[in-house]
N, C-alpha and C positions, 0 to 999 in steps of 0.2 A: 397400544402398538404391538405388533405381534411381530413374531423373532423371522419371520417370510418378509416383512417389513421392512424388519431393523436389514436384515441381511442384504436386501437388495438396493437398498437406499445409501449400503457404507459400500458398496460397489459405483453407487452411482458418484458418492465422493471421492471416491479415487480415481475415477475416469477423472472427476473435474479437475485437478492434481496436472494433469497434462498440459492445460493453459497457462499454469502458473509465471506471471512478469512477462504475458503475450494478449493477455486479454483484454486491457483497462483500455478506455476507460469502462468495457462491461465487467461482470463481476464473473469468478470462474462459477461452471455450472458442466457436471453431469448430469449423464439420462440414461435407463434402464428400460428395455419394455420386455416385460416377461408376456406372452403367449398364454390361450388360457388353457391349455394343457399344462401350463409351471415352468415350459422352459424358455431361459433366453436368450431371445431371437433375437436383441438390437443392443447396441452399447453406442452410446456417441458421448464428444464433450463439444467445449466450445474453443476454437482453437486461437483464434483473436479473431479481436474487432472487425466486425463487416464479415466474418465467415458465417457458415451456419449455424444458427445455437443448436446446442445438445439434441434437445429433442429432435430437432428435425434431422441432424446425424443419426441417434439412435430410428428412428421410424423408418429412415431411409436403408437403414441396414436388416430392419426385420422384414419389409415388407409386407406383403399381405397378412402375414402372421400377428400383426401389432394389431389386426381386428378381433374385440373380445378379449383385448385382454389387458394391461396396465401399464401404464407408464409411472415409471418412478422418475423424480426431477428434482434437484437438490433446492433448485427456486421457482417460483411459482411461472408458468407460462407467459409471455408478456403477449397481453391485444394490442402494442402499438404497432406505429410504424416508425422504422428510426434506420439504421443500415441498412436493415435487412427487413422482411416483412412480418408480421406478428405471429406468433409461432401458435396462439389456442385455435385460431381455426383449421392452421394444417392438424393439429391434433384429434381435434374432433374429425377433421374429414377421413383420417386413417380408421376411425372407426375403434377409436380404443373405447373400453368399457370403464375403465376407474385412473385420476389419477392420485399418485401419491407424491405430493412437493413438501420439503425438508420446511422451506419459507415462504410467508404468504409476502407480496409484494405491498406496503401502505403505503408507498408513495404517491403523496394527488393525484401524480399525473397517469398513474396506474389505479391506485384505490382496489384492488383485486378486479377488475374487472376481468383479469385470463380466468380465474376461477370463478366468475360466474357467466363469463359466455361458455364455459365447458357444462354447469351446472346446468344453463340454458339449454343447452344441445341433446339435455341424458346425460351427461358423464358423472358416474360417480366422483368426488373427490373428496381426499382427506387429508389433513398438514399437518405437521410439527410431529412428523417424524424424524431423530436424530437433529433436532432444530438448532441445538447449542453445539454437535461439532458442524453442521453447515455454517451458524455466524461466524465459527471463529474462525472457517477457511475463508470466509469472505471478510471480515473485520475489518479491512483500510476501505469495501466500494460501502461495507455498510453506513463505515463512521462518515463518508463523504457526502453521502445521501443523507443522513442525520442532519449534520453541522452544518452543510454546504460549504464545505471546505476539505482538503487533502487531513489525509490521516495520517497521524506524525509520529516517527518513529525516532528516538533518541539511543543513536549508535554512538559507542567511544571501546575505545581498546587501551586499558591502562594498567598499572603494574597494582601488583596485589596490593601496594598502598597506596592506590585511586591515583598517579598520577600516567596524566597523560604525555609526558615530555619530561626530560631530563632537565638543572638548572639552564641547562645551556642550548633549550630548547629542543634538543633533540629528542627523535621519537620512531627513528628506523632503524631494527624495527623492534617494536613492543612484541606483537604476537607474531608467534610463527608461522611456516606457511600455511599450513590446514586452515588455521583462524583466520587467512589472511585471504585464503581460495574460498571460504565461504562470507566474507565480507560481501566480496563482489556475486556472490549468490544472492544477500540482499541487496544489495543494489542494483542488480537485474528484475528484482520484483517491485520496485515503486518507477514512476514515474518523472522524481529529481531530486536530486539529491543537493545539499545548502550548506555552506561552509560561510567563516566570516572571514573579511579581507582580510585580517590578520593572518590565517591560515594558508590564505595564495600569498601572501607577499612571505612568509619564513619558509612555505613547504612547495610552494608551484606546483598542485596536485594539480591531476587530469581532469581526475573526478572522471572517469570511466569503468564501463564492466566490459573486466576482463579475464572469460572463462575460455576454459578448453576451445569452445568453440565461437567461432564470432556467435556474439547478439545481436539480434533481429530491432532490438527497439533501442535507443538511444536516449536517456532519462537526459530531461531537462540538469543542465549545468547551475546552481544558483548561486553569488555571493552575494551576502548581505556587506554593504559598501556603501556607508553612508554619504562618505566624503568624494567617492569616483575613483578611490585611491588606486583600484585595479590595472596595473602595469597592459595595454594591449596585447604584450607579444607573451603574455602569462599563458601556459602550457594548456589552461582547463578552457579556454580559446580555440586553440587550435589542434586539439583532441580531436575532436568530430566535427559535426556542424557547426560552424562559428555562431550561427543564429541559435541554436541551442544553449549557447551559452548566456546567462540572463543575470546582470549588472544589475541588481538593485540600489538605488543611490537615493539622497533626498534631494529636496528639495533644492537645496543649498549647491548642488555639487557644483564645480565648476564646469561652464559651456564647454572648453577648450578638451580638458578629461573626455567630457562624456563624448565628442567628437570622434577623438584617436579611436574610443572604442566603438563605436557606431563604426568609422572607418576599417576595423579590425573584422567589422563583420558582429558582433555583440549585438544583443537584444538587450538594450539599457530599457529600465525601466522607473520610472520616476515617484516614488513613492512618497505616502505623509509618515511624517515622522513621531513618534514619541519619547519622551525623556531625550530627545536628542539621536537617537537610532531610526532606523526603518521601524514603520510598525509590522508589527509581525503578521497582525491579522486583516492587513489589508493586502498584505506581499500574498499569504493563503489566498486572498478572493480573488487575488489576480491570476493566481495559478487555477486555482478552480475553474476560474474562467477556460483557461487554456487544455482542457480535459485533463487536469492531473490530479488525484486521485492517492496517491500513496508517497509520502514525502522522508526522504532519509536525510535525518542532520547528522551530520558528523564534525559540528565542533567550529572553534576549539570550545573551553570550557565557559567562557563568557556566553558566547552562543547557547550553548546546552542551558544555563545558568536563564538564558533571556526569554525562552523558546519556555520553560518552566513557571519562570514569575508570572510569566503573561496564562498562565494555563493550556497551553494548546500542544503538550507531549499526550501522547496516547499509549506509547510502548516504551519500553526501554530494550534495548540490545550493547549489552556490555561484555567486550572479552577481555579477560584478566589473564593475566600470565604471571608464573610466580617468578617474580624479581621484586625485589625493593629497592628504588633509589634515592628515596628522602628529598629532602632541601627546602627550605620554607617560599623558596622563589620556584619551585618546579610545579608550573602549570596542574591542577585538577581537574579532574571529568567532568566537573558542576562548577564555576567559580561564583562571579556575583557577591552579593552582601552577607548572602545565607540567611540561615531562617531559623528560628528556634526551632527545640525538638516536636512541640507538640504542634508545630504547622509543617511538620515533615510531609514530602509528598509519599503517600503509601501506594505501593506499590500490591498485586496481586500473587497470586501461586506464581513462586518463580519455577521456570525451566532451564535445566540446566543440561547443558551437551560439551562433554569431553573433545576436545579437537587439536591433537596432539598433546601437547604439556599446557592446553590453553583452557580456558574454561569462557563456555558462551552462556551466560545469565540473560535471562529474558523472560519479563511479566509487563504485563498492563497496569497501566496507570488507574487508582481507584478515584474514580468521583465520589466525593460528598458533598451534603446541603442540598438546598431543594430545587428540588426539580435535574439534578447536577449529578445523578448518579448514585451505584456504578447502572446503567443502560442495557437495555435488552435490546438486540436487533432489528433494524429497523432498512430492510432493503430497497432499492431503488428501482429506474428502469433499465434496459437494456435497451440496444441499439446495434 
């Protein structure tokens, strides 16, 4: 990899930077075309779904200049057709001479074939430049394309002695506002976010983002509600799109229940159950289904606790504030049975970001055992 390379390629991840929580279900993606005189003539990213992908922003801003000379692409060109039309033949048609993509595409229904209709055509190409920070900016379209299921991110905001709520349930507010303005930061970057009835029935969250300025996308609403327990005229209801909001319940729930909230406007959704709860990993295939791609829990700790035993957290995102308020009955980040020390779930390099008096802790969850991790990237298609 040469430093012409490296250099042009961490530009082309920072264009992609511009789609972030606008893109899914594609994956974010710059594009660089340097001229073959050295200088560059194009910059594109991808700006959401059904827009142009990068490249073809970047080509369309170099113009004839993008003949001879390279295209840098943070993922590999796609030959299908899906929204938009497959972007390696506009590429080859501009007349580039080499490209350089951060990811090669394995997915079937791609198999690299963008890199080899360009290879096809003359084009030089060469990959897995800067490879490990393009996976981690894509990490929730990579993990969705892996698993075939949304990538799951385990949010809680609790006091420096893990608890998330006071004896008396209370828990507004734990973190202050910075911690609290870049919540909904995440929660602008996935697709929906999952809380369990218990949580709407003591807190009547909106379960909305809410930044500076309105957001363009609107993340699916999810309770896990086994029994239908969901009150209809509960706030995370009539937030947004009332069909956006989505009643997971079993099998069990009563008709009547699931009614009021069918009538409410609610997207009930009828799930199998295990140990007696939703299953988790079938509520995942059903969002899958629904293009969703990046999944925020937030709780309460049973939840976190559930989402855990079953394996299916891939992140964690916890803000701690220093308070301590004790009490052997005050709610935890993690509840459940627990687990001995040596089946701890281990976690990755953690990152840590100061935000006010708050502290935001965030790593990846390690796999172990076969076949089970930890995972190299594994990208999908576009559309």
């Amino acid at each position: 990899m040469s430093g012409v390379d490296a250099r042009h390629m961490r530009r082309a991840l920072e264009l992609a930077e511009g789609g972030r929580g606008l893109t899914s279900p594609n994956p974010l993606v710059g594009a660089v075309v340097v001229a073959a005189d050295g200088r560059v003539a194009g910059e594109g990213f991808h700006r959401r779904a059904g827009a142009p992908h990068a490249e073809i922003e970047a080509l369309r801003a170099a113009g004839a200049a993008a003949r001879g000379g390279t295209l840098y692409v943070t993922l590999e060109p796609c030959a299908h057709e899906g929204r938009t039309p497959p972007c390696a033949p506009a590429v080859a048609a501009a007349g580039v001479a080499r490209v350089v993509a951060a990811l090669v595409d394995p997915n079937p229904l791609v198999a690299g074939r963008g890199l080899e209709a360009l290879r096809g055509a003359g084009v030089a190409v060469a990959t897995g430049v800067l490879a490990e920070d393009a996976a981690r900016q894509n990490r929730a379209f990579l993990t969705a394309m892996r698993e075939r299921r949304p990538h799951v991110t385990l949010k809680a905001a609790m006091t420096l002695d893990g608890k998330i709520a006071d004896v008396h349930g209370g828990s507004r507010w734990i973190s202050g506002p910075a911690a609290r303005r870049h919540g909904h930061r995440l929660r602008s970057e996935v697709d929906a976010l999952v809380v369990g009835v218990t949580t709407v029935l003591r807190d009547d969250p909106e379960l909305t983002v809410r930044l500076d300025a309105p957001w363009p996308r609107e993340p699916w609403r999810v309770v896990l509600d086994t029994a239908g327990r969901t009150p209809p005229a509960a706030r995370l209801i009539g937030a947004g799109q009332p069909a956006r909001a989505l009643i997971a319940v079993g099998a069990g729930a009563p008709e009547e229940a699931l009614a009021r909230l069918g009538a409410a406007g609610a997207t009930v959704v009828r799930c199998p159950t295990r140990d007696g709860r939703v299953d988790l990993g079938a509520l995942l295939a059903d969002l899958f289904a629904r293009e969703v791609r990046a999944v925020l829990v937030e709780g309460g700790g049973e939840v976190h606790a559930a989402f855990l035993d079953a394996g299916l957290v891939d992140r964690v995102a916890v803000f701690v504030a220093p308070m301590l308020v004790g009490g052997r009955a005050a709610p935890p980040a993690v509840g459940g049975a627990g687990r001995e020390l040596k089946s701890a779930v281990r976690l990755g390099r953690l990152a840590v970001t100061r935000l006010g008096d708050d502290l935001l802790l965030e790593a990846d969850v390690l796999r172990e055992g076969p076949g089970d991790g930890p995972r190299g990237p594994a990208p999908g298609p576009r559309g």
